[in-house]
Structures are given as structure tokens and as C-alpha cells.
PDB file of the backbone (N, CA, C, O) and the ligand in Angstrom, with CONECT records:
HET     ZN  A 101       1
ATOM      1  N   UNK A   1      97.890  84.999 102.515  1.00  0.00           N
ATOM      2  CA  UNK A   1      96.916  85.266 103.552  1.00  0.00           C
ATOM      3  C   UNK A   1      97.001  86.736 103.937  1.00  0.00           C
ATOM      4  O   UNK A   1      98.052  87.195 104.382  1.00  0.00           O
ATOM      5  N   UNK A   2      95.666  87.649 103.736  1.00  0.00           N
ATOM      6  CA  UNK A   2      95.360  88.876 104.362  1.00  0.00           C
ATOM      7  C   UNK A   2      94.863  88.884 105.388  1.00  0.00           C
ATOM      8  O   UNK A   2      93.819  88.278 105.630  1.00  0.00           O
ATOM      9  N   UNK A   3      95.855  89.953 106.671  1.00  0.00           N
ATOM     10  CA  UNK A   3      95.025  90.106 107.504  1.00  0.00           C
ATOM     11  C   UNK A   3      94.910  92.028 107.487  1.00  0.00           C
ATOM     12  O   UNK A   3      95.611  92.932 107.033  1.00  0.00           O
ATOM     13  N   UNK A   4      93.508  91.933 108.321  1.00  0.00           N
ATOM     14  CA  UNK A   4      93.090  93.351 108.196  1.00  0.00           C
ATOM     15  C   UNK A   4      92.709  94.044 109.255  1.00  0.00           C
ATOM     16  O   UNK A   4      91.792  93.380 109.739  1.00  0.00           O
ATOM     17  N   UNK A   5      92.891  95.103 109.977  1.00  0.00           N
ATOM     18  CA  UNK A   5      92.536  95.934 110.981  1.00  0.00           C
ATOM     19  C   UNK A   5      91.147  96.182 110.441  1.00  0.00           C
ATOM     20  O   UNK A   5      91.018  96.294 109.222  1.00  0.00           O
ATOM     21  N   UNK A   6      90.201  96.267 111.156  1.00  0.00           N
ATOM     22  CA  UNK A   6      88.705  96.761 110.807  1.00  0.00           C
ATOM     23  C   UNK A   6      88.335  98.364 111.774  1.00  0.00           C
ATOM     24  O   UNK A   6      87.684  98.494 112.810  1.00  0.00           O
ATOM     25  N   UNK A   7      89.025  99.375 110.959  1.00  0.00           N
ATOM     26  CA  UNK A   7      88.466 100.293 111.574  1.00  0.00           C
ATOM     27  C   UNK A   7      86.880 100.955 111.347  1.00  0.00           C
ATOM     28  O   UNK A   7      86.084 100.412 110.581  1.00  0.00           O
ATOM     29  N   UNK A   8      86.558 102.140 112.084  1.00  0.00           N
ATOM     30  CA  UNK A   8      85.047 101.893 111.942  1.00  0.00           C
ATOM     31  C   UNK A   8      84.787 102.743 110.638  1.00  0.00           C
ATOM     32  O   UNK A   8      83.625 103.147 110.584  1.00  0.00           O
ATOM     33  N   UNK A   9      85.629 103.135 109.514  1.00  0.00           N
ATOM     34  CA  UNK A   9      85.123 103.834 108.362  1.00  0.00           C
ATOM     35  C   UNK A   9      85.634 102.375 107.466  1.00  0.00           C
ATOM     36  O   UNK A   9      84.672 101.807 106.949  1.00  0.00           O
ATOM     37  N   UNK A  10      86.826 101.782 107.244  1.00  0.00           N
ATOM     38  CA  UNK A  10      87.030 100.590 106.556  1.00  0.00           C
ATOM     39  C   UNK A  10      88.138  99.726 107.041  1.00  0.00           C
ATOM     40  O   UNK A  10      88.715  99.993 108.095  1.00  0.00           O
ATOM     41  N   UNK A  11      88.558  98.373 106.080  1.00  0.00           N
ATOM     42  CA  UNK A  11      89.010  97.584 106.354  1.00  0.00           C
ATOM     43  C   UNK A  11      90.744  98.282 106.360  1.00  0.00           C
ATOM     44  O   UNK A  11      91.020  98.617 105.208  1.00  0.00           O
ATOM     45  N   UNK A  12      91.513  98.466 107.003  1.00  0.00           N
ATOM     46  CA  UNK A  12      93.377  98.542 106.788  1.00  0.00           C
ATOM     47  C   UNK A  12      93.858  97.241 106.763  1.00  0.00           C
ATOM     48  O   UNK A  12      93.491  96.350 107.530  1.00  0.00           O
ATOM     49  N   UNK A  13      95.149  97.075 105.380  1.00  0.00           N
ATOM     50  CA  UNK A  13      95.793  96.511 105.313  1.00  0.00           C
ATOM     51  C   UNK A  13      96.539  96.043 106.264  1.00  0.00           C
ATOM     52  O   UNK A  13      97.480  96.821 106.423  1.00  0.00           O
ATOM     53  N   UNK A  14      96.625  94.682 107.367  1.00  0.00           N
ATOM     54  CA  UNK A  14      97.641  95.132 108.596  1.00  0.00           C
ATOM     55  C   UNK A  14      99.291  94.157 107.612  1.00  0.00           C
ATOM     56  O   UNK A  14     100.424  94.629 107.520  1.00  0.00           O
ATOM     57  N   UNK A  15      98.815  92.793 107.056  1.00  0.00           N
ATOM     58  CA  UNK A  15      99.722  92.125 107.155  1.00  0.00           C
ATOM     59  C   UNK A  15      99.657  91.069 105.907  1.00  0.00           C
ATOM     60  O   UNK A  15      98.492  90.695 105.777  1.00  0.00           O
ATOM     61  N   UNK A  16     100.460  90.514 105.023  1.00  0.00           N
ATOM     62  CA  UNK A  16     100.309  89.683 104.507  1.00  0.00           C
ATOM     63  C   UNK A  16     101.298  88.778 103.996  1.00  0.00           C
ATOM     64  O   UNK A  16     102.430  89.196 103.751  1.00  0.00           O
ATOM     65  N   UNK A  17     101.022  87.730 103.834  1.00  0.00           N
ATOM     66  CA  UNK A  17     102.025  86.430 104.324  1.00  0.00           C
ATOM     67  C   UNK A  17     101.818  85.731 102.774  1.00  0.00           C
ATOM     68  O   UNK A  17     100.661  85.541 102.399  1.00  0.00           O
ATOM     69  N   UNK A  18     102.685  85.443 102.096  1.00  0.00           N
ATOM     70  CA  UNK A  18     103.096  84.492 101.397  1.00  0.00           C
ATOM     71  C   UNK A  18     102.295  82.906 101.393  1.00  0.00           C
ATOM     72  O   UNK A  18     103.174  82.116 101.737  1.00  0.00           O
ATOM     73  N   UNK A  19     101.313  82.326 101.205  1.00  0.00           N
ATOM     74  CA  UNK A  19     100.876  81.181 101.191  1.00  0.00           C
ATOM     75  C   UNK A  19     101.892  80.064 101.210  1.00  0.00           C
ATOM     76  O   UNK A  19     101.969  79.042 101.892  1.00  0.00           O
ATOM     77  N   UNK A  20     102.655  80.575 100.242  1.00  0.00           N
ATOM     78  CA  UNK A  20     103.915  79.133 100.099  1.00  0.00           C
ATOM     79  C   UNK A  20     104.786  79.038 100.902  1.00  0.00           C
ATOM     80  O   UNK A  20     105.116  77.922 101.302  1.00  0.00           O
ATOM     81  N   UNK A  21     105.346  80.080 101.320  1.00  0.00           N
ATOM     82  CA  UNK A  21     107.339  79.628 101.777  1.00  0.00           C
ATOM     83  C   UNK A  21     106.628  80.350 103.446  1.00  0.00           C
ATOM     84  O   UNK A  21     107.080  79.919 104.506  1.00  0.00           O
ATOM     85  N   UNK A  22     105.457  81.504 103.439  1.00  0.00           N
ATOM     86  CA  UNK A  22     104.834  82.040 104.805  1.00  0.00           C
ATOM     87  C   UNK A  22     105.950  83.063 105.106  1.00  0.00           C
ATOM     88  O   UNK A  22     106.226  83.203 106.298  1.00  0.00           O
ATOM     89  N   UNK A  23     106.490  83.645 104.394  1.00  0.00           N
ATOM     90  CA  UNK A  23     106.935  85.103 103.940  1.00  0.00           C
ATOM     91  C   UNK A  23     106.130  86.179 104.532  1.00  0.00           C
ATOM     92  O   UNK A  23     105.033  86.328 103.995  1.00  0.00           O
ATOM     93  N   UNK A  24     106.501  87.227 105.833  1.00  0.00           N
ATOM     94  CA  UNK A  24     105.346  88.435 106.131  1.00  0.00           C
ATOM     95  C   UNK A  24     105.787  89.051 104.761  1.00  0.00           C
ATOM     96  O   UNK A  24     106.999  88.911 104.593  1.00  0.00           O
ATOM     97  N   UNK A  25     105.005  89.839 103.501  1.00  0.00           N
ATOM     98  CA  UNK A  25     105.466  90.919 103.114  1.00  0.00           C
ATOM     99  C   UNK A  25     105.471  92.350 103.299  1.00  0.00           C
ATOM    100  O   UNK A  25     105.247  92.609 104.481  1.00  0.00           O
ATOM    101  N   UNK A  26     105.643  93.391 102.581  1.00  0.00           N
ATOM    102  CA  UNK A  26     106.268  94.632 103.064  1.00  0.00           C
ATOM    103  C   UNK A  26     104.753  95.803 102.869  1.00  0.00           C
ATOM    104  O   UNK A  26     104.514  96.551 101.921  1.00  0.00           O
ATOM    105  N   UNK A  27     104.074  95.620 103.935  1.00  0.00           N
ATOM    106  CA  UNK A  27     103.501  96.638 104.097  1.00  0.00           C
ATOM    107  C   UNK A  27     103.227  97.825 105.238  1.00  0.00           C
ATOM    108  O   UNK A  27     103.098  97.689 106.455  1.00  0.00           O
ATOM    109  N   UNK A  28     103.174  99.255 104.278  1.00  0.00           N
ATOM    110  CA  UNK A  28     103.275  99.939 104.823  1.00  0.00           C
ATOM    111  C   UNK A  28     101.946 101.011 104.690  1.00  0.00           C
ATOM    112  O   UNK A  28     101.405 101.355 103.640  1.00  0.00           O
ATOM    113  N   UNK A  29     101.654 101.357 105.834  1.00  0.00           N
ATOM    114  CA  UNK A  29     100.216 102.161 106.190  1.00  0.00           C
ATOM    115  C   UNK A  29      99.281 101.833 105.252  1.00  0.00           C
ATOM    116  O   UNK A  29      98.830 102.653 104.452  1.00  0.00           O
ATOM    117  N   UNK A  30      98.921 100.538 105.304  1.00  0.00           N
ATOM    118  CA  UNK A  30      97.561  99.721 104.736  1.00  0.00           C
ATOM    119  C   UNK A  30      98.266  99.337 103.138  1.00  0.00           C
ATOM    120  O   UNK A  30      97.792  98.278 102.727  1.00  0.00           O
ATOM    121  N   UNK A  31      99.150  99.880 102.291  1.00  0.00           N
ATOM    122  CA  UNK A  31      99.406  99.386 101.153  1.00  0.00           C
ATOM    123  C   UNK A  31     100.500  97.930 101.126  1.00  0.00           C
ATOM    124  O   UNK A  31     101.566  97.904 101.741  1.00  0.00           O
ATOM    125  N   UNK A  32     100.182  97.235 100.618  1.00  0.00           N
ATOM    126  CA  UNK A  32     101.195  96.380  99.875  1.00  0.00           C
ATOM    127  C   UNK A  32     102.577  96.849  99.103  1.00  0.00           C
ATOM    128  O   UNK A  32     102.455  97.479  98.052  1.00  0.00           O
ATOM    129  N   UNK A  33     103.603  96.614  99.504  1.00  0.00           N
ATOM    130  CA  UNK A  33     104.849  97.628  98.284  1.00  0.00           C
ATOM    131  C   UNK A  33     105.603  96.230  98.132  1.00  0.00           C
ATOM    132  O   UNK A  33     106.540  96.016  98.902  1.00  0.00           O
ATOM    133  N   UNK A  34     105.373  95.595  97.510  1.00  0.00           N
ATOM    134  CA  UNK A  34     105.931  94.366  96.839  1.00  0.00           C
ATOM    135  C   UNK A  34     105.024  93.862  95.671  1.00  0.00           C
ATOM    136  O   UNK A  34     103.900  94.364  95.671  1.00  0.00           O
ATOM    137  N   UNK A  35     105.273  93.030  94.748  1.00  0.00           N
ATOM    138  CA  UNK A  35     104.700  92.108  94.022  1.00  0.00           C
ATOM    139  C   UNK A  35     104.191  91.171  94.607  1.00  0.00           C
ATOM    140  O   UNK A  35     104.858  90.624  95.485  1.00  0.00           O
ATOM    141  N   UNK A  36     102.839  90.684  94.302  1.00  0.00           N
ATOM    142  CA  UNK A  36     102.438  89.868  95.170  1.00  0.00           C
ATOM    143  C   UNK A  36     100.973  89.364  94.099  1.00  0.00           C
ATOM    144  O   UNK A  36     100.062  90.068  93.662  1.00  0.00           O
ATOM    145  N   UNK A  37     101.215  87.970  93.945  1.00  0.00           N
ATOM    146  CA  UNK A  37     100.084  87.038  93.089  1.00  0.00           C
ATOM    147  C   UNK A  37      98.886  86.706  93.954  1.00  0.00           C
ATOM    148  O   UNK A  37      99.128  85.994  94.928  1.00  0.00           O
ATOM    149  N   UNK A  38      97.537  87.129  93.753  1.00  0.00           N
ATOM    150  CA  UNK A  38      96.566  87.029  94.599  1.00  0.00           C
ATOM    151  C   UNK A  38      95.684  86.310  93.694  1.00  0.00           C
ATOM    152  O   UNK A  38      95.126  86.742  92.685  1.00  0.00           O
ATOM    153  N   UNK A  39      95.631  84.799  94.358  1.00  0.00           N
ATOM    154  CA  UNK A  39      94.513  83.883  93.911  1.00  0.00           C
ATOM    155  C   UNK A  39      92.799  83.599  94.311  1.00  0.00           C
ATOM    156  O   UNK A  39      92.348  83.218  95.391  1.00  0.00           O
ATOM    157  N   UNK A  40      92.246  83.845  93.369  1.00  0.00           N
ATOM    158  CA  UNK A  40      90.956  83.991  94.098  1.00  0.00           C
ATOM    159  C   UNK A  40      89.434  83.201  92.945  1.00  0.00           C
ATOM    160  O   UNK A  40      88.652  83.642  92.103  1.00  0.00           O
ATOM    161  N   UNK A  41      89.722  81.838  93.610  1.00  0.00           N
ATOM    162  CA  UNK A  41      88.996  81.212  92.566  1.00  0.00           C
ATOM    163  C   UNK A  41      87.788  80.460  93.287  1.00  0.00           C
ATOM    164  O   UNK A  41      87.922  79.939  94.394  1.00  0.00           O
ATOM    165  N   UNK A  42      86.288  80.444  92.375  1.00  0.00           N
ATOM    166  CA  UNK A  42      85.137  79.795  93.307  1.00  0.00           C
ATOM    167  C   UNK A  42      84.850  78.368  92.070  1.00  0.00           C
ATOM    168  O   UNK A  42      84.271  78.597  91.009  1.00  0.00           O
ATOM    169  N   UNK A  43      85.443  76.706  92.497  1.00  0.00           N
ATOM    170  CA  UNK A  43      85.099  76.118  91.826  1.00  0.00           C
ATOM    171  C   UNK A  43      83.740  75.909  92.032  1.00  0.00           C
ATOM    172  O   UNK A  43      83.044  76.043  93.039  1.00  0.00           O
ATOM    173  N   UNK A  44      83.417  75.458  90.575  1.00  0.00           N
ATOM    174  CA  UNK A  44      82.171  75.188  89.863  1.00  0.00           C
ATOM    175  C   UNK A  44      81.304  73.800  89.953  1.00  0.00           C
ATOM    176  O   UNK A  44      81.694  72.666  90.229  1.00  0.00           O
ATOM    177  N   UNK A  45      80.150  74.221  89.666  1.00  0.00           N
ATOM    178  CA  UNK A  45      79.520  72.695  89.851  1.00  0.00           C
ATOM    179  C   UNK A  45      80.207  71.220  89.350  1.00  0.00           C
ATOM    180  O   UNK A  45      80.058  70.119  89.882  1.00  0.00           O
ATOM    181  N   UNK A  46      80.976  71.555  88.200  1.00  0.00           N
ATOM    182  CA  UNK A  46      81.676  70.388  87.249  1.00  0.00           C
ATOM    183  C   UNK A  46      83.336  69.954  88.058  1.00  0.00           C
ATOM    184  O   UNK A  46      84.236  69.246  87.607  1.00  0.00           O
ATOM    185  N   UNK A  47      83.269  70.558  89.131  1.00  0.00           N
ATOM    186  CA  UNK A  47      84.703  70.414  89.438  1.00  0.00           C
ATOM    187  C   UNK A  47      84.179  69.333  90.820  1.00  0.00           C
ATOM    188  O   UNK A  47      83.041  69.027  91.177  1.00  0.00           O
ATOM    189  N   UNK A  48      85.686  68.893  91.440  1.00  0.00           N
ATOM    190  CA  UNK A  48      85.589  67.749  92.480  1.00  0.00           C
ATOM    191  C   UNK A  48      85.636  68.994  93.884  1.00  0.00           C
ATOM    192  O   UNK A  48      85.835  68.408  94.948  1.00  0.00           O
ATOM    193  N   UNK A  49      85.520  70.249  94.018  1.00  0.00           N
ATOM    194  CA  UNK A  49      85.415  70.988  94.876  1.00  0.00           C
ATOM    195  C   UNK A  49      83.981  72.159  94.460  1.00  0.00           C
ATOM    196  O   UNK A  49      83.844  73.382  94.453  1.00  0.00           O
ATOM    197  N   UNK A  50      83.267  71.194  94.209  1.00  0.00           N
ATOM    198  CA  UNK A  50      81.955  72.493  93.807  1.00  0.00           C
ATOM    199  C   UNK A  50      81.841  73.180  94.783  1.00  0.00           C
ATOM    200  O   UNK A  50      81.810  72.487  95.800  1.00  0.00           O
ATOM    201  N   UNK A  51      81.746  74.430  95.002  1.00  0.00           N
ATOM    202  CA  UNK A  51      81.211  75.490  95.810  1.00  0.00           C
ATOM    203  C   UNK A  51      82.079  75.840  96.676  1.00  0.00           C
ATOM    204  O   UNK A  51      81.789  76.549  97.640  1.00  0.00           O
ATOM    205  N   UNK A  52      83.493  75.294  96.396  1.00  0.00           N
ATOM    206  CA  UNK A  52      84.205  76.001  97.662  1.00  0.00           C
ATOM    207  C   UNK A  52      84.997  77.044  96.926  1.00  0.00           C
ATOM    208  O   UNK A  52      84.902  76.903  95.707  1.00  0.00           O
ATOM    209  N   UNK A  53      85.743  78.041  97.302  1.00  0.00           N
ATOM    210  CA  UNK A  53      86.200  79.028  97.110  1.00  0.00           C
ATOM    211  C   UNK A  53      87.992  79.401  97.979  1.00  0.00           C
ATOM    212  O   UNK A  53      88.325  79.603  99.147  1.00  0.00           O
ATOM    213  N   UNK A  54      88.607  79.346  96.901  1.00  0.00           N
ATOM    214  CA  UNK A  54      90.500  79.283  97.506  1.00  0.00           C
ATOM    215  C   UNK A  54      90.795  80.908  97.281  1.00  0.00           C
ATOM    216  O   UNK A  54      90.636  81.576  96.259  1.00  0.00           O
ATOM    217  N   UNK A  55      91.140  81.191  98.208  1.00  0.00           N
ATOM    218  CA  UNK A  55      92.355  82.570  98.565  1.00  0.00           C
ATOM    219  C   UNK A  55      93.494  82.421  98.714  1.00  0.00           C
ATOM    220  O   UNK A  55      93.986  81.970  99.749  1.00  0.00           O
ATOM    221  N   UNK A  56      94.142  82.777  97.695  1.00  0.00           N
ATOM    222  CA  UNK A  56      96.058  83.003  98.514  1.00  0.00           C
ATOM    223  C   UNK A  56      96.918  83.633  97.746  1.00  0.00           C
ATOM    224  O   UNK A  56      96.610  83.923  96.590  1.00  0.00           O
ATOM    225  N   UNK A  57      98.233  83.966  98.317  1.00  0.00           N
ATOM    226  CA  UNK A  57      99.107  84.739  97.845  1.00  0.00           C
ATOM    227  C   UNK A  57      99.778  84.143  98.007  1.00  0.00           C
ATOM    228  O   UNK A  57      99.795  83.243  98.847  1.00  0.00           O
ATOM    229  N   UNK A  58     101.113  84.637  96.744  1.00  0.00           N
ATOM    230  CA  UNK A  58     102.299  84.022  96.598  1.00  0.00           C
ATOM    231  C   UNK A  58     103.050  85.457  96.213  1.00  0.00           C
ATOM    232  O   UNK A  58     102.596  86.438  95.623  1.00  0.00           O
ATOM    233  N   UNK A  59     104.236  85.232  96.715  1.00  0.00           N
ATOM    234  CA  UNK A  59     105.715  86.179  96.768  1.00  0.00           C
ATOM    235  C   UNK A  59     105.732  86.352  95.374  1.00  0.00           C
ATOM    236  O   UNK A  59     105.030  85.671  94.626  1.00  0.00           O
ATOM    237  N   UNK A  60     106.535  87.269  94.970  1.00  0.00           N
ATOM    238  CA  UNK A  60     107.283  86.902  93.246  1.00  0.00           C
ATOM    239  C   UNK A  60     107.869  85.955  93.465  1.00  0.00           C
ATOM    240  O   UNK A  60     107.534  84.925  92.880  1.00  0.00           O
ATOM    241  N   UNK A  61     108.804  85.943  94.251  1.00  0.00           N
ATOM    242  CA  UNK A  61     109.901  84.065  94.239  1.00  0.00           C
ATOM    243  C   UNK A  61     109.154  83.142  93.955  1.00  0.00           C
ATOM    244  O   UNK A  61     109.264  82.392  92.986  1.00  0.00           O
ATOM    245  N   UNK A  62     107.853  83.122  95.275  1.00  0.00           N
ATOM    246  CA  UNK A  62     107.306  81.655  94.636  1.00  0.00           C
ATOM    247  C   UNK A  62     105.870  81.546  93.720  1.00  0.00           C
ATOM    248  O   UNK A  62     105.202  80.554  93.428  1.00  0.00           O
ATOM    249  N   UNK A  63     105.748  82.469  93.510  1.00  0.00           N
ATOM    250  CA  UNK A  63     105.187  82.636  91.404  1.00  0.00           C
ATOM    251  C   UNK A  63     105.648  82.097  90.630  1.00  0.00           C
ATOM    252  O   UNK A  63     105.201  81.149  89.984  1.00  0.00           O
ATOM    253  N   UNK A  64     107.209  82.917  90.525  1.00  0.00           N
ATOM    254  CA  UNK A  64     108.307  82.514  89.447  1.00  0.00           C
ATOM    255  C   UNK A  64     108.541  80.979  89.626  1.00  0.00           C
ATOM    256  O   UNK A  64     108.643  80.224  88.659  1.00  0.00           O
ATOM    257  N   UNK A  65     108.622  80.554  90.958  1.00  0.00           N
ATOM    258  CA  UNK A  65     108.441  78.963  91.009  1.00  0.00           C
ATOM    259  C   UNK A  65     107.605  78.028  90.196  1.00  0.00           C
ATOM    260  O   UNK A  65     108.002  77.156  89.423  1.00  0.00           O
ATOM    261  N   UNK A  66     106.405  78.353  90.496  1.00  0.00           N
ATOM    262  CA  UNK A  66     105.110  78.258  90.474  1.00  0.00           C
ATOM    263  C   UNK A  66     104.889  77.523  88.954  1.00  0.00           C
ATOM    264  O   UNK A  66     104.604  76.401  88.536  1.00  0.00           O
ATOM    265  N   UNK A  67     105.348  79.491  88.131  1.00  0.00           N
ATOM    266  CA  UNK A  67     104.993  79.273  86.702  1.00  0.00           C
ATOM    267  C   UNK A  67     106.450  78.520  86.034  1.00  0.00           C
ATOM    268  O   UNK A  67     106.367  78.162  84.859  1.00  0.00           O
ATOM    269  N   UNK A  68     107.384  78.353  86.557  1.00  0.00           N
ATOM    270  CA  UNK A  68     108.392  77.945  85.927  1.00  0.00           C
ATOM    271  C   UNK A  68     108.137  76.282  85.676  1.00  0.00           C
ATOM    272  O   UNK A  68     108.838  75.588  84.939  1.00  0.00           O
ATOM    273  N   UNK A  69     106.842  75.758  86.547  1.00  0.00           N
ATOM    274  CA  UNK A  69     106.694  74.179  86.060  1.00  0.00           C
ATOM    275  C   UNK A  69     106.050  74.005  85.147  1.00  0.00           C
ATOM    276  O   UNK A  69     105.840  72.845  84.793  1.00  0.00           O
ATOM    277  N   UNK A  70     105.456  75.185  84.374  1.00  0.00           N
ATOM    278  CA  UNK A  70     104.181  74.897  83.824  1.00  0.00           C
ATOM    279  C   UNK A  70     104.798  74.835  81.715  1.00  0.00           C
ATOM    280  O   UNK A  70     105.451  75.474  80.891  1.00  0.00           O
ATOM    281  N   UNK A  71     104.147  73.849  81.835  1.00  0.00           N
ATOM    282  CA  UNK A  71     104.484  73.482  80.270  1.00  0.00           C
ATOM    283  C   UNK A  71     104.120  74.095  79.288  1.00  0.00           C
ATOM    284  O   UNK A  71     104.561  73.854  78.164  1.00  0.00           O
ATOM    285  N   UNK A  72     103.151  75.099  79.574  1.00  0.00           N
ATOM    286  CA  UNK A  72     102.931  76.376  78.294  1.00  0.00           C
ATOM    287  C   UNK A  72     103.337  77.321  79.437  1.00  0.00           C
ATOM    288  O   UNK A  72     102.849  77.403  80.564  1.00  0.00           O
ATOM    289  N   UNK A  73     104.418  78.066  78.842  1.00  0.00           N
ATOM    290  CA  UNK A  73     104.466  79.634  79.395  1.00  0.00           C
ATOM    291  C   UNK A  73     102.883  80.399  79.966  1.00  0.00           C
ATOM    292  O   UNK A  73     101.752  80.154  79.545  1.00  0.00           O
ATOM    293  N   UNK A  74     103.231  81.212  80.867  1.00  0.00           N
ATOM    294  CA  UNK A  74     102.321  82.223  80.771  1.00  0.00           C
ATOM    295  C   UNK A  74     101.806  82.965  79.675  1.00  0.00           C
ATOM    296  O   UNK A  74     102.599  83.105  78.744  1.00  0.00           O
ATOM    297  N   UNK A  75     100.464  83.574  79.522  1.00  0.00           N
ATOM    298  CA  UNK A  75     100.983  84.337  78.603  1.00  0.00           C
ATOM    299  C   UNK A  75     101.194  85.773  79.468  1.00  0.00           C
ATOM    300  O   UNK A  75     100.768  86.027  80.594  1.00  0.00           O
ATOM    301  N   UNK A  76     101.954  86.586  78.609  1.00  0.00           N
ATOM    302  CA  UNK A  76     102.616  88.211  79.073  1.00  0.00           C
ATOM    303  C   UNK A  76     102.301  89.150  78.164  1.00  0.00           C
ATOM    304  O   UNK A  76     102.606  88.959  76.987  1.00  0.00           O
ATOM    305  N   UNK A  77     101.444  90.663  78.677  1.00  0.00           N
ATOM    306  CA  UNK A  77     100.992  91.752  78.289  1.00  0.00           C
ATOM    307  C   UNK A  77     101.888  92.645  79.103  1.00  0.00           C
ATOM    308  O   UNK A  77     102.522  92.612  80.158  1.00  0.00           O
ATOM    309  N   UNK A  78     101.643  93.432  78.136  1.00  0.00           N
ATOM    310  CA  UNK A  78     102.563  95.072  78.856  1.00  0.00           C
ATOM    311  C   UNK A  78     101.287  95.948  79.649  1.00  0.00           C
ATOM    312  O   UNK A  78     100.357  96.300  78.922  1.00  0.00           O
ATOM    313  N   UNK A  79     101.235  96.235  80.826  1.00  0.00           N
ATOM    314  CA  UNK A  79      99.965  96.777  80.742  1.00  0.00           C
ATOM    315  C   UNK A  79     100.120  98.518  80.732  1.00  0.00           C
ATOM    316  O   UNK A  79     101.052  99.146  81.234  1.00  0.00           O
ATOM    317  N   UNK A  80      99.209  98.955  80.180  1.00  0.00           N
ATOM    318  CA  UNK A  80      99.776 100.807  79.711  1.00  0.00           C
ATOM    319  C   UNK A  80      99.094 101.291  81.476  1.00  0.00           C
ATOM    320  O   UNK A  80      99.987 101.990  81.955  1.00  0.00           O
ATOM    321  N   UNK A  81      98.393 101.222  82.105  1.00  0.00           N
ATOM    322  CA  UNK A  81      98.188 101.706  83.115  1.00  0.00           C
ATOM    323  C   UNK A  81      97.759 100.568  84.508  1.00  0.00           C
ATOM    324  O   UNK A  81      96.842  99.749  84.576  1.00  0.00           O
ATOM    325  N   UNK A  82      99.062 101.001  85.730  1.00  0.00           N
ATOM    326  CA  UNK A  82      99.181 100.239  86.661  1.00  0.00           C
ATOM    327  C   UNK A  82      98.072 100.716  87.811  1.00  0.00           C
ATOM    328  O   UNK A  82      97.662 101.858  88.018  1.00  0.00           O
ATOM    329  N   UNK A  83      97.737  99.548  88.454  1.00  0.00           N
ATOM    330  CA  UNK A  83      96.995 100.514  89.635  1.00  0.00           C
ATOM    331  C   UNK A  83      97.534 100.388  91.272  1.00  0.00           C
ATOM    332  O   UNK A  83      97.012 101.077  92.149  1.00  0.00           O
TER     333      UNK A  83
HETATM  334 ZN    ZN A 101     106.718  83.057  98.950  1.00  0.00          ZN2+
END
């Protein structure tokens, strides 16, 4: 969960919380300085949630949780430029 200061040129980063375990993480003057998994999916007509739309974040801890149940690995790229 993001929350955001709305100043009058744009939105600042104020705070953001872990979905799972509700972890504040570590931000400082509007940036994020942690790892942090941001979910952002709008199911589809064919799904049992058509038209609704899920937001959330998860820590690295509970990522690594997350993906550690899952019966095919992730897959993993190196990426040449971070942003
Ligand atoms: Zn967490």
C-alpha cells in the first residue's frame, strides 16, 4: 500500500507498507530505497473478478515467501539497465 502527499506540482512518495506481514518500508524524500514487488493487475472479462483491479506490495522477505511456493521457479533475467 502507497500512500502519497499531493503537493500542488505532483504526487510525493510519503509511505509504503508491505501488503503481507504490513512492514512501513524505507523511504526517503519521496523515493523508495528498498526492494519492493509492486502488483498491479486488472482482471478480465473471463476471470471470476471481471473488472476489478488489485494493488499491492510485498517486502523482499515476503516475495521470497511468496515465490518459494510456486512449483515452476520464476523465471530470472539480468537486467543491463536499472531504473
Ligand atoms: Zn512483507
Amino acid at each position: 500500500m502507497k500512500k502519497y502527499k499531493n503537493n500542488e506540482e505532483n504526487l510525493e512518495l510519503l509511505e509504503v507498507h508491505c501488503n503481507k506481514c504490513g512492514r512501513n518500508m524505507r523511504v526517503e524524500n519521496g523515493i523508495l530505497k528498498e526492494g519492493c514487488f509492486h502488483g498491479d493487475f486488472a482482471f478480465g472479462y473471463f476471470s471470476e473478478r471481471d473488472g476489478v483491479r488489485h494493488r499491492f506490495e510485498l517486502c523482499e522477505k515476503c516475495y521470497n515467501e511468496v515465490i518459494s511456493g510456486f512449483v515452476i521457479p520464476v523465471e530470472e533475467t539480468q537486467e543491463q539497465e536499472l531504473l
